[in-house]
C-alpha positions as CSV (number, residue, x, y, z in Angstrom):
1,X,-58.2,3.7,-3.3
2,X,-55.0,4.6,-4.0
3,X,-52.0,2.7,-2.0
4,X,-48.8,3.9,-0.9
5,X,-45.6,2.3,-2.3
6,X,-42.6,1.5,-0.1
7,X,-39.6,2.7,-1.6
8,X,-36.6,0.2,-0.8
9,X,-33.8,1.9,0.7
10,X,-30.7,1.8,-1.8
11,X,-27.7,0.0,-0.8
12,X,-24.9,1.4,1.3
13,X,-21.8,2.4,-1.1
14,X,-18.6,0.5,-0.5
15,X,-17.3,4.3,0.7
16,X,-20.4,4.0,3.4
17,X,-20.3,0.6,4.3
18,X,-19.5,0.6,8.2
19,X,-16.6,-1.5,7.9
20,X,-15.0,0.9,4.9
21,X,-15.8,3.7,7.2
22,X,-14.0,2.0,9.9
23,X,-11.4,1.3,8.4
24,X,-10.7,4.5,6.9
25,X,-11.1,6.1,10.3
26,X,-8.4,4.0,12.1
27,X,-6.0,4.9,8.8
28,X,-6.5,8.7,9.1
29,X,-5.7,8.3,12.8
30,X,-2.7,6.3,12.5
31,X,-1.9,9.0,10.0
32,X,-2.5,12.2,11.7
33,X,-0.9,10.1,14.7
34,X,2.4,9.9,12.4
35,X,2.3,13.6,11.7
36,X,2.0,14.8,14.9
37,X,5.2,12.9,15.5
38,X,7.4,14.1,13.0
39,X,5.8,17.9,13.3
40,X,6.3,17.8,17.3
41,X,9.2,16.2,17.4
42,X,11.4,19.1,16.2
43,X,9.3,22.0,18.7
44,X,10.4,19.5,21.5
45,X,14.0,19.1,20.7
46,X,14.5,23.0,19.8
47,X,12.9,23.6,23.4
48,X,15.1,21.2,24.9
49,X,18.1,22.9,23.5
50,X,17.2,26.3,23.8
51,X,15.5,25.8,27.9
52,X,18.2,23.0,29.0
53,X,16.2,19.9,29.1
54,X,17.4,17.8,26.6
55,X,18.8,15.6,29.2
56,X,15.4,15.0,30.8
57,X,13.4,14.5,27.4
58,X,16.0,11.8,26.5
59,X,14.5,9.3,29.5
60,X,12.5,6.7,28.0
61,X,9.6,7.3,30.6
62,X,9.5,11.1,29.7
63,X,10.4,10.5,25.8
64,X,7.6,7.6,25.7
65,X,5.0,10.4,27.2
66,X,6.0,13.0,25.0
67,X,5.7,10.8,21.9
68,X,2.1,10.2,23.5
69,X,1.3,13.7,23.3
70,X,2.0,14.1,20.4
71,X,0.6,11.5,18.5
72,X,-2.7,12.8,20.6
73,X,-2.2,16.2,19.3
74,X,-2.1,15.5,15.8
75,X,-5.0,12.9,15.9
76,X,-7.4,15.3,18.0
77,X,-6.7,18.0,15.6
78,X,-7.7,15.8,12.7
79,X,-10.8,14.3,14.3
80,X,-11.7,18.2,15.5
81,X,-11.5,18.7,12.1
82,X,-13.7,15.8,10.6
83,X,-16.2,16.6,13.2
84,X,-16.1,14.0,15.8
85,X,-17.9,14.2,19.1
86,X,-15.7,15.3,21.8
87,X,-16.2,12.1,23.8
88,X,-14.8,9.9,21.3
89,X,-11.6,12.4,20.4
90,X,-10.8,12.2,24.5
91,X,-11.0,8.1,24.4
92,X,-9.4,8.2,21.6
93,X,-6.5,10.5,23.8
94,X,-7.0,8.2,26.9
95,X,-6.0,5.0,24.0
96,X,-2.6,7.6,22.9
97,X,-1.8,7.3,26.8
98,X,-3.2,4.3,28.8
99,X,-0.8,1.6,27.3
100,X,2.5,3.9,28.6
101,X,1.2,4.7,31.4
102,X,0.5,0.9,32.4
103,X,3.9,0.0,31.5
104,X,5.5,2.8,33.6
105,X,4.9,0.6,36.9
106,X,6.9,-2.5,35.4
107,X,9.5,0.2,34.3
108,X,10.4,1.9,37.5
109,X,10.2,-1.0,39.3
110,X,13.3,-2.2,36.7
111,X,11.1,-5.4,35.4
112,X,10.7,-4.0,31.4
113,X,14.0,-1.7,29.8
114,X,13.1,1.8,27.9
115,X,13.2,0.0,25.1
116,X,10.1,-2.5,26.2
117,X,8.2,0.6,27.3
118,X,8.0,2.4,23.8
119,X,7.6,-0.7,21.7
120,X,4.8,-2.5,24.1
121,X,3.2,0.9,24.4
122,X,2.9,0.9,20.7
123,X,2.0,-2.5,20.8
124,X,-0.8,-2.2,22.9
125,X,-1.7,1.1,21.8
126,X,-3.2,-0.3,18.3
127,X,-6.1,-2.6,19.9
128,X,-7.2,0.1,22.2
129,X,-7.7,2.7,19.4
130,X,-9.5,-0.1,17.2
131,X,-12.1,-0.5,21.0
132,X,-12.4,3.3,21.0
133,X,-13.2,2.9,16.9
134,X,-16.0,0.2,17.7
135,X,-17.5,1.7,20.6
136,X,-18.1,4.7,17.7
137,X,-18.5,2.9,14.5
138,X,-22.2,3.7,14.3
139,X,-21.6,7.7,15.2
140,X,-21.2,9.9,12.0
141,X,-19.2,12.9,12.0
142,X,-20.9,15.7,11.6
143,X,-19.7,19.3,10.7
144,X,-18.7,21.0,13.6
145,X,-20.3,24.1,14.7
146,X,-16.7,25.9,14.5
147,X,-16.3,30.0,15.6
148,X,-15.3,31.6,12.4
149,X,-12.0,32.6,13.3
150,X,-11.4,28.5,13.9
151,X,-13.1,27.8,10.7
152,X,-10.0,30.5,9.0
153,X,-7.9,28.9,10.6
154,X,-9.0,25.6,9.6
155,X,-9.0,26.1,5.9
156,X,-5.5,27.2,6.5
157,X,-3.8,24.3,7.4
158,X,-1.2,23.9,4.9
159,X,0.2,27.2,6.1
160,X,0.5,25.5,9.2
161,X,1.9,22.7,8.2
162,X,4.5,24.2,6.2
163,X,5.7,26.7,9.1
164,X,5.8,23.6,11.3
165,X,7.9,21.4,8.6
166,X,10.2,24.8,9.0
167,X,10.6,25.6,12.9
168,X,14.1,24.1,12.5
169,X,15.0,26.4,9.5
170,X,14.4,29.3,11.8
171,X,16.3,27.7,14.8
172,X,19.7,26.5,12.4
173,X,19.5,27.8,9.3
174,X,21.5,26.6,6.7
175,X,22.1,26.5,2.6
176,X,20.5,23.9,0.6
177,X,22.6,22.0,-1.9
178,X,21.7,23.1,-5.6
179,X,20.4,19.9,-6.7
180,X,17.7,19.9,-4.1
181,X,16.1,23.0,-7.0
182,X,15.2,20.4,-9.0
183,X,12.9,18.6,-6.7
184,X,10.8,22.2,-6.6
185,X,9.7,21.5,-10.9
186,X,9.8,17.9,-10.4
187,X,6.9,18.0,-7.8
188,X,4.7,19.8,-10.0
189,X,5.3,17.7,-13.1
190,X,4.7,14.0,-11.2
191,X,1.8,15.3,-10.0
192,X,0.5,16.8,-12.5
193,X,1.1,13.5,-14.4
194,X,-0.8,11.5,-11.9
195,X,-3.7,14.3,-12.0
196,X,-3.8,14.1,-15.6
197,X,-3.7,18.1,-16.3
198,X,-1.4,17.7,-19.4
199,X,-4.4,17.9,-21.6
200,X,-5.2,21.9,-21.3
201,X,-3.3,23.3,-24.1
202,X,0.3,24.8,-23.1
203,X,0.2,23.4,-19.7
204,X,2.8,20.8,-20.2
205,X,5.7,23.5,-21.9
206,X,5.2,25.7,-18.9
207,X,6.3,22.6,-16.5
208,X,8.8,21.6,-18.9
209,X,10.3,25.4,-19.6
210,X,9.9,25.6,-15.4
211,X,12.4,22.5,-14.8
212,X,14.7,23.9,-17.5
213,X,14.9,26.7,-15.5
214,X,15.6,25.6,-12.4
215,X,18.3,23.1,-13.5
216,X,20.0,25.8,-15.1
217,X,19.5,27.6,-11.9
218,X,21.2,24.6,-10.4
219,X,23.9,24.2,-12.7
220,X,24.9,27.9,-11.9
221,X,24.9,27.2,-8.6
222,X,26.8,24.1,-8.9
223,X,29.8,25.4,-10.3
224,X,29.6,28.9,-8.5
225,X,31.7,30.4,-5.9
226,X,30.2,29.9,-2.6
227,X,28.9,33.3,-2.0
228,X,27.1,33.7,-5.7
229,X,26.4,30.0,-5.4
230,X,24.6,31.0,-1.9
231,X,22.6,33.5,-3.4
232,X,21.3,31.8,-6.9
233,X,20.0,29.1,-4.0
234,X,17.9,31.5,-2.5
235,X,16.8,33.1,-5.6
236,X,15.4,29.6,-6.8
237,X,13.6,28.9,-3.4
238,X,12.0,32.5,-3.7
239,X,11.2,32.3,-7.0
240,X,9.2,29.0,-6.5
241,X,7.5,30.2,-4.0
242,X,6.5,32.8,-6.9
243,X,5.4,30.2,-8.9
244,X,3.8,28.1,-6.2
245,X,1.1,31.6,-5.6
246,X,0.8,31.7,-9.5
247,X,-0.3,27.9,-9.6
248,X,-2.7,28.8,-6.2
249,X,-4.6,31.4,-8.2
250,X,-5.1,29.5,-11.4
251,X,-6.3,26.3,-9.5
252,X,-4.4,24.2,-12.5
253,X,-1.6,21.6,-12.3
254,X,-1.5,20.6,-8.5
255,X,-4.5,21.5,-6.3
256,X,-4.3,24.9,-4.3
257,X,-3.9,23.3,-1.1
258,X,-0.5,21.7,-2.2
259,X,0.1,25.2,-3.4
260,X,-0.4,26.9,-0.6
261,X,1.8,24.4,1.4
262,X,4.7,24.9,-1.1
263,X,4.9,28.5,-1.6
264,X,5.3,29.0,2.3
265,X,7.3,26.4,2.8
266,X,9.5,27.6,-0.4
267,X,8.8,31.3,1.3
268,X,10.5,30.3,4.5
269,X,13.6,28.4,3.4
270,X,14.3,30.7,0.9
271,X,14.2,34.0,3.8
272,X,16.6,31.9,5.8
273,X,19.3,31.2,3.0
274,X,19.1,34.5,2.6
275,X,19.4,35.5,6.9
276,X,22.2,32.6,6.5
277,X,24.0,34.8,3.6
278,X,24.3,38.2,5.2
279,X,24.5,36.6,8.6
């Protein structure tokens, strides 16, 4: 008679256990939460000035629900994009605006100051998103079921990001100092350090002939007049941007998503130094 043996199930991984989990869900929200703020923030201000509601976005009731929307934007987007049930993305929204709009009563009615409205809706905001978290801690994200065009859109999001880190380059553009040309080599070189690419052959004199480069680049620019000095600034923002789609093909040195980010982001400033020039 042949008998069946019960195979023990293995161990959760410390990446698995439900506390990790939980944890690392609350810190990719407070995260994305972040995000949304500084990416938002600008779109809001530019509309103010450009429509004529600055004034009226200034208001600590307004401003405190406008910082609520957008630290619900960018959290939503990133749980849309992990795959979270919809239900637990809108309580997670409801925990963004409860807290404010709880202490809007005691603020019109002149009991808390503006200042007391956005700190204790902050305040209060962090143990509702940690009940929304445990109400969900045993639910498992799951790969949405995304229309392709989304799914494009998706794996394009340091596109977005970039063009959103830009909207105010578009609105007031202006000329970067030289120096800021060296930051463009620097960011490939620290992280390829902390990636630990120096090890393919001739991967570490490209960097290093890159930076040299772009400090003389810099230097040029530095002690130029300030029309030639103008233009050698945009020729080193375009010319990254180059080198960013270069470092996106090959895969090597930073990973293609920083890449992608980077050569946009380069793309854009370096079109409106130029519109700033002829301008």
């Amino acid at each position: 008679m042949s008998e069946t043996l019960a195979v023990p199930s293995s161990p959760p991984t410390p990446a698995n256990r439900p506390g990790r989990r939980l944890l690392r869900h609350l810190a990719e929200m407070t995260v994305a939460m972040v995000v949304g703020m500084l990416l938002l923030g600008p779109l809001w201000r530019t509309a103010g000035a450009a429509l004529g509601f600055s004034g009226m976005l200034a208001r600590p009731e307004v401003a405190a629900l406008v910082m609520a929307t957008d630290m619900s934007i960018g959290m939503a987007a990133w749980m849309w994009h992990r795959g979270h049930p919809a239900r637990a993305t809108a309580e997670m929204v409801a925990a963004m605006y409860l807290p404010f709009l709880l202490l809007l009563v005691p603020f019109a009615a002149g009991l808390v100051s503006g200042d007391a409205l956005t700190l204790g809706g902050h305040l209060l905001m962090l143990p509702a998103m940690v009940l929304v978290a445990l109400r969900h801690r045993h639910g498992h994200p799951a790969p949405a079921n995304r229309h392709p065009v989304a799914a494009a859109l998706a794996r394009r999001w340091p596109t977005w990001l970039a063009l959103l880190m830009t909207v105010d380059n578009w609105v007031s553009p202006t000329v970067p100092p030289p120096v800021m040309l060296l930051v463009l080599p620097a960011g490939y070189l620290l992280i390829g350090t902390a990636r630990r690419q120096w090890r393919t052959p001739g991967t570490l004199p490209v960097q290093l002939a890159g930076l040299a480069g772009w400090t003389a680049l810099a230097g040029l620019a530095a002690v130029a007049d300030d029309g030639p000095a103008r233009w050698l600034v945009a020729a080193g923002w375009l010319g990254h941007a180059g080198w960013d789609l270069a470092h996106h093909r090959t895969g090597r040195v930073v990973p293609r998503g920083y890449a992608e980010w980077c050569a946009v982001l380069d793309t854009v400033v370096g079109v409106t130094v130029v519109l700033t020039i002829v301008a």
